[in-house]
N, C-alpha and C positions, 0 to 999 in steps of 0.2 A: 448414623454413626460414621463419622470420615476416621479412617485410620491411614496415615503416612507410612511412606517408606523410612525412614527416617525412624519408627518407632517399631517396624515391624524385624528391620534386621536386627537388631540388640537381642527382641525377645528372642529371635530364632536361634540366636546364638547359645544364649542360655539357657534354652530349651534341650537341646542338642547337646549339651556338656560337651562336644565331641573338640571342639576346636576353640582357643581361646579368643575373646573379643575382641582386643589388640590384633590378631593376626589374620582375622574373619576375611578382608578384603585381597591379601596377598595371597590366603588359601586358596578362596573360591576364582580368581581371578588368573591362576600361576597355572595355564596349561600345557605353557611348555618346561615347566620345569623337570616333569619325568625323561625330556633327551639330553639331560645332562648326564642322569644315568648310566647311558649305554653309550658304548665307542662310537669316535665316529668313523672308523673304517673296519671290515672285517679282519686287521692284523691289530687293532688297539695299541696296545704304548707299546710294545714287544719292536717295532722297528722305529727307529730315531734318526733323524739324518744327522749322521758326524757333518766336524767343519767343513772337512778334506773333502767329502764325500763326490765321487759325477754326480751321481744321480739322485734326486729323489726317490724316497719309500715308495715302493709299488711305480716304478715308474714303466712305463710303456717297452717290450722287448729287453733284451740282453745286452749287459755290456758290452762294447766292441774291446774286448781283453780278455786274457783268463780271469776265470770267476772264483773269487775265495769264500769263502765260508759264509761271509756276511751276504753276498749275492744269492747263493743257494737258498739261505735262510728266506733271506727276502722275498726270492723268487715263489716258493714253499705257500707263505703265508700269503701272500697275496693271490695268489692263482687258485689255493684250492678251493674246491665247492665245499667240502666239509665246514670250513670258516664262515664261509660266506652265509652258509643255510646256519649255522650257534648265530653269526652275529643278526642276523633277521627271527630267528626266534626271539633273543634276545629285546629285540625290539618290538614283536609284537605284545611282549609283554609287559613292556614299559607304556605300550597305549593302554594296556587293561589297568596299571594303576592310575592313569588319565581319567580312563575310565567311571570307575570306583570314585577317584573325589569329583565327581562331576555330580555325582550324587547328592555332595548338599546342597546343589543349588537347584532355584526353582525350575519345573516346567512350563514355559508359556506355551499355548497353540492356539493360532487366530485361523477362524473358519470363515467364509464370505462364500454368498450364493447370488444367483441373479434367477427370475422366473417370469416369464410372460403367461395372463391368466385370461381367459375369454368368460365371462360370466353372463348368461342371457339367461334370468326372471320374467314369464309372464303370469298375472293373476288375472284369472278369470273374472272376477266380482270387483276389482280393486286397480282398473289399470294405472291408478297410481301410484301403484307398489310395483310396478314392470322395472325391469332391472336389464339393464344392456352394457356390463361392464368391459373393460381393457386397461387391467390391472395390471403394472409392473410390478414384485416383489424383488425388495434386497433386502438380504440382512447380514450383515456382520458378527460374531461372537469372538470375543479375547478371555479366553481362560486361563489363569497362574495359579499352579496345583504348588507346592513347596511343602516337603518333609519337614518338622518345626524337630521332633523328637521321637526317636527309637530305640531306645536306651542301648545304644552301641552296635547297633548291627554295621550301621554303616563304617564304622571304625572298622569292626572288626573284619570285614572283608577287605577293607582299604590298605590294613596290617598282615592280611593273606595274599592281598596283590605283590605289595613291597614285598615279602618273602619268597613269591617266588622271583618275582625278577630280580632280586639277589641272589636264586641258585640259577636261573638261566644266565646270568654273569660269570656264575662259578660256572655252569658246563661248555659257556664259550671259553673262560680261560682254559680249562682241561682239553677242548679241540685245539686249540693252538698250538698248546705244549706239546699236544703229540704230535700233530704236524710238524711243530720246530725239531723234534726227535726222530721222529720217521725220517727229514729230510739235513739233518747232522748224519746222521747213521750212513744215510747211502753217500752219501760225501764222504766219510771215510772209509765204508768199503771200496770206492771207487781208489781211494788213495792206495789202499790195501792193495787192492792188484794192481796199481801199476807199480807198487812194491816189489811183488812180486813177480811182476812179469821181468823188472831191472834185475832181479836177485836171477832170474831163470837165465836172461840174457847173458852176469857175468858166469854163471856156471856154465852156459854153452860154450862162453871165449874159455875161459880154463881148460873144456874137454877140448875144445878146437888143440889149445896149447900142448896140453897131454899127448894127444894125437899126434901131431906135427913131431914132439920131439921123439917118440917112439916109432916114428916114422924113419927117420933121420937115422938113428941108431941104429935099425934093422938095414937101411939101405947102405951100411956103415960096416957093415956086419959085426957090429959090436952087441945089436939086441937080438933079442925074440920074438918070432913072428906072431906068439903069443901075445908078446907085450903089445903088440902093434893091434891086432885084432881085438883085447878088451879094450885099447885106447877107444878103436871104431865105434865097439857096442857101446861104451860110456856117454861117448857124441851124439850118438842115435839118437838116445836115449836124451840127455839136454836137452835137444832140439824139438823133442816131442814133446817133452814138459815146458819148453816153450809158445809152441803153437798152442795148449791148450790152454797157456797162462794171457792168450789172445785173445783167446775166443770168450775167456770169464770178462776181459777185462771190455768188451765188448758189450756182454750182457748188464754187467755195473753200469757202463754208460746208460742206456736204455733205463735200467729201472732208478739212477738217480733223473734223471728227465724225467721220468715219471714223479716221481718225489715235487719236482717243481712245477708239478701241471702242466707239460709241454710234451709237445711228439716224440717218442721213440729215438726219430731218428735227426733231434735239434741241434745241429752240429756246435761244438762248445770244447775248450779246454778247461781246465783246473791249473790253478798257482802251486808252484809245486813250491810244499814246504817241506820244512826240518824233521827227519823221520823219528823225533825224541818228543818227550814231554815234558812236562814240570811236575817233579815228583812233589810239590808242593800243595798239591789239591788238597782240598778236604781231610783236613789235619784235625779239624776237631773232632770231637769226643761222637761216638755212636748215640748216645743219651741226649745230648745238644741237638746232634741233626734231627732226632725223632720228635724231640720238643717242636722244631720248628717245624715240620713237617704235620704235627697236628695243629698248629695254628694256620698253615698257609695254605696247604691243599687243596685244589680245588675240588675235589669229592668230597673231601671234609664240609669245607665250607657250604657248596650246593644240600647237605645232608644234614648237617644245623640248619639252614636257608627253611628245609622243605619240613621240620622238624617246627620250626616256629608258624610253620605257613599252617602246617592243620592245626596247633592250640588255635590258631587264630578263626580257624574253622570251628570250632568247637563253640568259640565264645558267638558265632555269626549264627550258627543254629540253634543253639539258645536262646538268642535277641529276637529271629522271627518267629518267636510265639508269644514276644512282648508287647502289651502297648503302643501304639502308633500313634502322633499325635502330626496332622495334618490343614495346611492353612489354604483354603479355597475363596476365590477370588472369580468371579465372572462379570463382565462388560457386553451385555448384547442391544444391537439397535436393529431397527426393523422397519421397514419403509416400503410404506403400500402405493403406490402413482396412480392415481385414476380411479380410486373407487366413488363409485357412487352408490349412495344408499337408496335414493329415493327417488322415483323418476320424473323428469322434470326440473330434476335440481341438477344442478353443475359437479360433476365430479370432483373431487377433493384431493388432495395428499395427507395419509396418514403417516406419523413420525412417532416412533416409542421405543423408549431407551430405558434399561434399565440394568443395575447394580448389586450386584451379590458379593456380601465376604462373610468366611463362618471359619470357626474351628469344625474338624472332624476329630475323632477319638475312636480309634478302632482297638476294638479289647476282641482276643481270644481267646473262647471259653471253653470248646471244647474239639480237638481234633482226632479223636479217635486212636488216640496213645502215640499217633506217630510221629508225634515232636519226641519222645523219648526214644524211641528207636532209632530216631536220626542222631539224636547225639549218641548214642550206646555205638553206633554206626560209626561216626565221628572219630568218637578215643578208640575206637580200634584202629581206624589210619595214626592216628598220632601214634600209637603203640608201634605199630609197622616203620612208621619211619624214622621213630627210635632204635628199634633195630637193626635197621640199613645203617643208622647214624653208627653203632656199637658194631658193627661189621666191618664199616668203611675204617674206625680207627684200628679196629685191629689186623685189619689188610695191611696199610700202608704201616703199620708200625713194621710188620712183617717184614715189608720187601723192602723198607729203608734200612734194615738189620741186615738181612739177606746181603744187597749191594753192597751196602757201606761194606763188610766184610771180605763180597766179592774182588772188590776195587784193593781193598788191603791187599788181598794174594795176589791179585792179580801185579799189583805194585814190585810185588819182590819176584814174581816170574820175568817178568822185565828186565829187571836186577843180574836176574842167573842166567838169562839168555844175552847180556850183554857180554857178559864174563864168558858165556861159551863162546861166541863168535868171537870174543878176542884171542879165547887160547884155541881154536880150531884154526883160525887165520896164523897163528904163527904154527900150527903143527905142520899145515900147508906148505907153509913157505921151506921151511926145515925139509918136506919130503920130497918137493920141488928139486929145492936144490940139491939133495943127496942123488935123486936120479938122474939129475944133469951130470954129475958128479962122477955117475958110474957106483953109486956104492950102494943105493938103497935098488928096490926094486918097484915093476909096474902097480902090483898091489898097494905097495904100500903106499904110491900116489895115488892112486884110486882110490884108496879109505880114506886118504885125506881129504881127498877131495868132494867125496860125497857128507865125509862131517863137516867140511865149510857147507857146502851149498845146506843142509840139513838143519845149520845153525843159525844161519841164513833166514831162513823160513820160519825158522822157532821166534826166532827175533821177531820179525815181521807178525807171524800171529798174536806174539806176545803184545804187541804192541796196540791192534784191535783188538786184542778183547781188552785192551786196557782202558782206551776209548770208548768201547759200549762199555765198559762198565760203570766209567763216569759220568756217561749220557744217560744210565738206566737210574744211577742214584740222582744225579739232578733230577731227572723224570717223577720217581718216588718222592721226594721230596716236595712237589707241587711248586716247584719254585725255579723254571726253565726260565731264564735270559742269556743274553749274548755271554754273559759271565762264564757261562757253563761251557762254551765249546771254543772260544776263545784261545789259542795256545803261542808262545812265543815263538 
């Protein structure tokens, strides 16, 4: 019976239901198609080179300039190990669905030996039966074993590989996003104190001011040496809440270098922006961002991903107590050099080849109940990761509500701390000038003065938590790009 290739892949095909005949050659032949899957660096699309740009994404060291936003960012995703270790998970798990379709295609394995044999026959009665051989043996064997049909196993594990390397896509986007948030965050608390290190510096020149002129007045003998001595302690005082406003801003340095995978002590500036925002963020509806927020998230999505990966388990341990239907093919030749049979006669070469093809049918009749227990086993993980799935939306619904909320108040705190530093700067100036004046008194500059500086710093924190509050709702919302920390 001669059977062709030619006739053998069609049946396989339709044996197999698994994959259509039209696309049998692109299937079995497509094995790099699973790296198209996965990023090709561990920051994925999250960094793009602008026109303008110096430099290329991830490119080698620090800009020679202050670094803005988008460099921190950069810096972040590219350097840290947490990225690097999601985007190589990721990838080993885009070889397992390689893997898995590697499975409908056959197994060949060609075996070959070599043997040198000494053969020496003497018959007592018949020395023409003596035998004094020097035999070479070779032999060769090619065997193609190929799966014809398994009524879906192999799909279904093929449909559990893809799943997961859909949630290891999702869990490398969720490393990044919080990388890109850990490393926005300390970029703006760095900003933050050198906010407040400038707000500490003008309230030291203010008490400096205070000073000086209560100074002037007592040596004038027109003040109080009173006035003169709280002028002192109020200075002291500045000056200390500025040294300390150095020492934070010092620590900021250090843990945003941290933030971007670099030494402690990697010396660097920051572009110094516009201490406002645009109250124009995330105007829509609470309801809208939650919607999108369960479509885009990456805990969501890795939790449906890991949700469809056990049915798919389900249906794969079902299948291996199925019928198996198998096509076996063996090629062996065999080559004897030098025997001789008969003594007297001239040694010979034997040559013998032969050919095998068969179907196999393997049926399982009885495993001792433990194909039911595995699947009873089975839908209890699908169960499980249904409920991680029913946990994760009710999380993120949570703290997309939470944020989105927080970010509203924190909106109008902004609002009232701007208003306060407007009318504290003019009570200021009013109490200034009245004690220049002679009319008002030390205190009453002194109050003014501490509700600037006070108003000052309200501003200033107002204005980070306003920043993490819009870094926390982008973060919740599973949907972190440049868009999010971006400000005019």
């Amino acid at each position: 019976m001669s059977v062709s290739w030619r006739q053998i892949v069609p049946l396989c095909c339709a044996l197999s239901g698994a994959l259509p005949i039209n696309t049998l050659a692109l299937q079995l032949t497509d094995f790099t198609e699973f790296q198209g899957r996965v990023a090709g660096s561990p920051a994925k699309e999250m960094l793009t080179p602008a026109a303008d740009s110096e430099l290329a994404p991830c490119a080698a060291g620090l800009p020679q300039r202050p670094l803005t936003l988008l460099d921190v960012v950069e810096q972040a995703l590219c350097n840290s190990p947490r990225s690097t270790e999601a985007w190589s998970v990721a990838k080993a798990q885009a070889a397992q669905v390689a893997v898995q379709k590697s499975n409908y295609l056959p197994r060949v394995n060609v075996t070959a030996g070599a043997a040198k044999v000494r053969n020496h026959v003497e018959n007592s009665l018949f020395s023409s039966l003596d035998q004094d051989n020097n035999i070479t043996n070779r032999t060769a064997n090619l065997r193609l074993s190929w799966l014809l049909a398994d009524l879906g196993q192999r799909s279904a594990k093929l449909g559990q590989a893809q799943a997961l390397l859909s949630a290891a896509n999702a869990a490398h986007d969720a490393t990044l996003q919080e990388v890109f948030i850990n490393a926005a965050q300390a970029y703006f608390d760095n900003l933050t104190t050198q906010a407040t290190l400038t707000a500490f510096e003008d309230a030291e020149s203010l008490a400096k001011e205070s000073l000086a002129a209560a100074t002037a007045k007592f040596q004038a003998g027109v003040g109080l040496l009173t006035d003169q001595l709280q002028a002192q302690t109020a200075y002291a005082q500045a000056r200390l809440d500025r040294i300390k406003a150095e020492g934070e801003l010092k620590n900021a340095h250090g843990t945003l270098s941290a933030a971007m995978g670099l030494m402690a002590n990697t010396p660097f500036q920051l572009l110094k922006r516009s201490q406002s925002l645009d109250q124009g963020d995330f105007v829509h509806r609470v309801d809208v961002l939650i919607q999108q927020a369960m479509e885009s998230h990456p805990v969501i999505v890795a939790a449906k991903a890991k949700v469809l990966a056990a049915e798919e388990n389900i249906k794969a341990v079902r299948a291996e107590g199925l019928p198996t239907l198998n096509l076996n093919t063996e090629l062996s030749r065999s080559d004897q050099m030098g025997y001789q049979q008969l003594a007297n006669f001239p040694a010979s070469n034997v040559y013998s080849t032969s050919v095998n093809i068969g179907l196999q049918l393997n049926l399982p009749l009885f495993e001792g109940f433990s194909r039911s227990y595995q699947v009873q086993s089975a839908e209890a993980e699908r169960q499980t990761r249904v409920a991680e799935l029913n946990r994760a939306l009710q999380q993120v619904s949570l703290e997309v509500w939470k944020s989105y909320h927080a970010l509203m108040s924190e909106r109008e705190n902004l609002r009232a701390t701007d208003e306060l530093t407007r009318h504290a700067q003019e009570a200021f100036n009013v109490a200034q000038g009245r004690y220049q004046a002679g009319v008002g008194n030390m205190i009453e500059l002194l109050g003014a003065q501490n509700a600037l500086s006070g108003a000052r710093q309200q501003h200033i924190k107002s204005l980070a938590a306003l920043r993490a509050a819009r870094l926390k709702l982008s973060a919740n919302m599973g949907n972190v790009g440049l868009w999010a920390i971006v400000e005019p």
